[in-house]
C-alpha positions in Angstrom: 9.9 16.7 -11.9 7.6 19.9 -10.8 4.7 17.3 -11.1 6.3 14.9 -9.3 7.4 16.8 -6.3 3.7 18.3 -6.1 2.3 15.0 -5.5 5.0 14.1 -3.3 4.2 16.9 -1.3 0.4 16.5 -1.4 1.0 12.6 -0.5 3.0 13.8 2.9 0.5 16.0 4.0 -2.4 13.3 3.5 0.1 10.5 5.8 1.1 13.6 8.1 -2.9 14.1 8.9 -3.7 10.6 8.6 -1.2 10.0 11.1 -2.6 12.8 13.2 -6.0 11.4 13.7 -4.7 8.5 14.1 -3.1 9.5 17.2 -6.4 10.2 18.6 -8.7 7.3 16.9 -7.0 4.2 16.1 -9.0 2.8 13.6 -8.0 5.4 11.3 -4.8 3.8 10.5 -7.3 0.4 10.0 -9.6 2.0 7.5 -7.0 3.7 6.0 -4.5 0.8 5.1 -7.4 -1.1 4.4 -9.0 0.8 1.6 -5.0 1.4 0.2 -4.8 -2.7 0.3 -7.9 -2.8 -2.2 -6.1 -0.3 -4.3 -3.1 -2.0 -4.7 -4.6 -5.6 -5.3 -6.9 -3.9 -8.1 -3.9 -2.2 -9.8 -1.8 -5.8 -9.6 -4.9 -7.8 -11.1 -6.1 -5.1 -13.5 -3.7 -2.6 -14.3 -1.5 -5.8 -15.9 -4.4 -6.9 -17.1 -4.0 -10.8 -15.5 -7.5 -10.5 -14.3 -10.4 -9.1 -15.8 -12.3 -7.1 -13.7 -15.5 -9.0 -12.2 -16.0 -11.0 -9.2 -12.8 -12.1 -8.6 -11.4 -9.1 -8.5 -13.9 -7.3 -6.0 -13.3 -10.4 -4.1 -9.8 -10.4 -3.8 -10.1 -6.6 -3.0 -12.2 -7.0 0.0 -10.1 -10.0 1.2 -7.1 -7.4 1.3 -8.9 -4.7 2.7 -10.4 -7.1 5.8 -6.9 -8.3 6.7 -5.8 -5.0 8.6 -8.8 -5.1 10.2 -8.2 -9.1 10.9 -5.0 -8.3 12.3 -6.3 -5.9 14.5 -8.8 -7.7 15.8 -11.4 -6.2 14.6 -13.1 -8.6 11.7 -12.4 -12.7 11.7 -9.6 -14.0 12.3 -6.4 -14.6 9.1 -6.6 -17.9 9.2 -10.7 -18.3 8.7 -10.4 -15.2 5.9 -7.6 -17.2 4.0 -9.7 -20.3 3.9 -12.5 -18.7 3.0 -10.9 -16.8 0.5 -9.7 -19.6 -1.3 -12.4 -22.1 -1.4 -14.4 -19.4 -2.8 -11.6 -18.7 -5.8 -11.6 -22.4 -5.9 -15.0 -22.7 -6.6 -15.5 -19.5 -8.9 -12.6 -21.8 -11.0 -14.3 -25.0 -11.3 -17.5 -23.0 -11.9 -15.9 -20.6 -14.7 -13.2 -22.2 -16.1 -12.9 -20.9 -19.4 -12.5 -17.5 -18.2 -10.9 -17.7 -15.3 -8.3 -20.4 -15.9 -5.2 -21.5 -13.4 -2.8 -18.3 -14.4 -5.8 -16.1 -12.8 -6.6 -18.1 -10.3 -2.6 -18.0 -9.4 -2.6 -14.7 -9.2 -6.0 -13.3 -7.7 -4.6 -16.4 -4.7 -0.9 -15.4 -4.4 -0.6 -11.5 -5.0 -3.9 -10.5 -2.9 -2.7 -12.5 0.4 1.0 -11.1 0.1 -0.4 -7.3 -0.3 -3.2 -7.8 2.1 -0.7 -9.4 4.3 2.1 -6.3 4.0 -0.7 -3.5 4.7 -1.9 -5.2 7.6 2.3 -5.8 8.8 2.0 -2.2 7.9 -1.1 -1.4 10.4 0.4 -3.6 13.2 3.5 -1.3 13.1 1.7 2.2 13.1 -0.5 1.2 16.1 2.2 -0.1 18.1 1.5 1.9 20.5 1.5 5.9 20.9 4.6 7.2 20.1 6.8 3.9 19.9 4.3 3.4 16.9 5.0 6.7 15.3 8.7 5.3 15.9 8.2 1.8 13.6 6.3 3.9 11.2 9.3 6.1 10.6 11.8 3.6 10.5 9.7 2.0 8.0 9.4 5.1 5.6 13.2 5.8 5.8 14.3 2.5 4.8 11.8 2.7 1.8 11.2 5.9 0.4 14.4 7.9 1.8 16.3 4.8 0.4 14.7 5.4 -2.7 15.0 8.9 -3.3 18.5 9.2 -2.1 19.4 6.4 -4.7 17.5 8.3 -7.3 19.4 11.3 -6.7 22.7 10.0 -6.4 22.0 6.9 -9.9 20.9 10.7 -11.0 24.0 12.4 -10.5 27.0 9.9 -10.7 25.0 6.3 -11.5 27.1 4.6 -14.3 27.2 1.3 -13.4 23.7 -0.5 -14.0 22.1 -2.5 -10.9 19.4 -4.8 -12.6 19.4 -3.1 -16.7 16.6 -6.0 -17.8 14.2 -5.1 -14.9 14.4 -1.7 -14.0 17.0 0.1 -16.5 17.2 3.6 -14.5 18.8 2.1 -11.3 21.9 1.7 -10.3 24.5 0.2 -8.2 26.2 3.7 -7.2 22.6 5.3 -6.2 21.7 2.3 -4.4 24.9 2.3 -2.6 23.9 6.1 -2.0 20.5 5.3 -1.2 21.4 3.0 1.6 23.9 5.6 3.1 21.2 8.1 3.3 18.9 5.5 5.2 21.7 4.7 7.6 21.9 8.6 8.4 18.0 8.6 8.6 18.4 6.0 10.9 20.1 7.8 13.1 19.0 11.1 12.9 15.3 9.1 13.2 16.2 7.4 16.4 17.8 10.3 18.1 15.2 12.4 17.8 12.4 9.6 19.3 15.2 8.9 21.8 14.3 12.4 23.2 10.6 12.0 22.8 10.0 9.1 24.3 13.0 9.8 26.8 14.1 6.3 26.3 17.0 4.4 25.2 17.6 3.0 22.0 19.9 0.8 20.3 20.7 3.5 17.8 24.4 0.9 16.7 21.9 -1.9 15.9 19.7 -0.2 14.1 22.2 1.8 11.8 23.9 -1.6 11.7 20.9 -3.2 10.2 19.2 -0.2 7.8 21.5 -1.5 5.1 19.4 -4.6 5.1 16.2 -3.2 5.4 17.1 -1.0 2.7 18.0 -3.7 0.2 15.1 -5.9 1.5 12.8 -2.7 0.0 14.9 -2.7 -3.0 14.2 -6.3 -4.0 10.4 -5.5 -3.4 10.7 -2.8 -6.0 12.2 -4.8 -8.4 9.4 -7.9 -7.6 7.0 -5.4 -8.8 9.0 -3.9 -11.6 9.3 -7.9 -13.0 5.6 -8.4 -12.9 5.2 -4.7 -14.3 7.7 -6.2 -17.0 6.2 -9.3 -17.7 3.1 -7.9 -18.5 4.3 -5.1 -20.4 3.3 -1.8 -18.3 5.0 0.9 -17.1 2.9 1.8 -13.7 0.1 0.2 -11.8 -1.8 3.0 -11.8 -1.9 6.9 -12.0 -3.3 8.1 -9.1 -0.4 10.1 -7.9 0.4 12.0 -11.1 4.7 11.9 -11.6 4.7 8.9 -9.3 2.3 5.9 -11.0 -0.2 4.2 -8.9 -0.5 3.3 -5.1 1.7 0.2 -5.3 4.0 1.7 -7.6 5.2 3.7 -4.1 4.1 1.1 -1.7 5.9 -1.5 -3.6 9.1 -1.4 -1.3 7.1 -2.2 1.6 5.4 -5.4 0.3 8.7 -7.3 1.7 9.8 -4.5 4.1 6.9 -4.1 6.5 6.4 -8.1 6.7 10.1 -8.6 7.6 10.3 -5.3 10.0 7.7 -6.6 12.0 9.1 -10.0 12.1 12.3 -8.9 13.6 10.7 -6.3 16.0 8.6 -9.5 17.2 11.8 -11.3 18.3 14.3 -8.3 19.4 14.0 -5.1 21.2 15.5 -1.7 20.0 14.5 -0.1 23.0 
């Protein structure tokens, strides 16, 4: 636990002055997101051991990194970096079959475009725009990680009930149920203090009303990752935060949350 909360600490302070030069240089966020994206998509396709490491897998890691910066507008555009992306898989197929047959080719397509894809969602909502981006970014960490940890807490201290015992034995209903009640009151507590700093209105009812959803949205990305973690017969991605696994070990939530967050905030206005 002492290890755990260490590098929970340490990981704050890196987002905290991440977040701070951000507010002066943009592209920080970009780069930042970006080079997390690669992460991630090595971990998926190496950690589980679905691809071995090569050109495919340096390939698939750039194509994840470039999508923040595609999104932004910084790089070419999504739709030219997916084509691309797959005729050159396609080609590296037909050219080594034997060693890179359809299962890795299924996933060095699928998981680096929905990881890629969820940064970049990720990057879009921190650089919404000054504050209000500060705002998304914040409602985005509260509906994953203080979902999380409240339902860790609470499955720690009253969990009897078991919410999926074949994918991820430790969770359960009760601390999810306690998880998502400590995202509504981060909600709130989230949007009142940002309805003072940006001395605007916000629809604080909606918001709360919907965090439930958001939070079992993150819950169902966790438990994506922990089938594929599962299937392949690991218990993290990675071990670059020592107590907590790998980078998409606690980014995981946010493969379905950011994606779906800045979906919604595309049609409807919470402010």
């Amino acid at each position: 636990m002492k290890t755990r909360v260490i590098s929970g600490v340490v990981a704050a302070a890196a987002v905290a002055l991440l977040l701070l030069l951000n507010s002066f240089f943009g592209i920080v966020a970009v780069i930042a997101v970006a080079l997390l994206a690669a992460v991630a998509v090595y971990e998926m396709l190496c950690s589980t051991g679905a691809v071995e490491k090569g050109v495919p897998v340096y390939i698939a890691m750039f194509y994840a990194a470039a999508l923040p910066f595609s999104y932004n507008g910084l790089f070419f555009s999504a739709e030219f970096l997916g084509v691309l992306y797959v005729l050159t898989l396609a080609i590296l197929a037909v050219v080594n079959h034997k060693k890179f047959g359809v299962n890795q080719l299924v996933m060095t397509i699928a998981m680096p475009m929905l990881i890629g894809f969820a940064f970049a969602c990720l990057e879009q909502l921190i650089n919404a725009g000054g504050l209000t981006g500060l705002f998304y970014f914040f409602l985005l960490f509260n509906f994953a990680c203080v979902t999380d940890i409240g339902a860790y807490f609470v499955g720690c201290s009253i969990g009897k009930h078991k919410l999926a015992p074949e994918i991820s034995p430790k969770k359960t209903i009760e601390g999810a149920i306690g998880g998502i009640v400590c995202a509504v009151v981060g909600t709130i507590l989230i949007s009142l203090v940002f309805q003072l700093i940006l001395k605007t209105s916000i629809n604080i009812l909606v918001l709360a009303l919907l965090t439930p959803v958001f939070s079992v949205i993150g819950m169902f990305g966790d438990l994506f990752a922990s089938v594929i973690k599962r299937h392949f017969g690991i218990k993290d991605y990675g071990n670059i935060m020592p107590g907590h696994g790998g980078v998409l070990d606690r980014t995981d939530s946010i493969l379905l949350i950011a994606p779906t967050l800045v979906l919604f905030l595309s049609g409807f206005s919470v402010m």
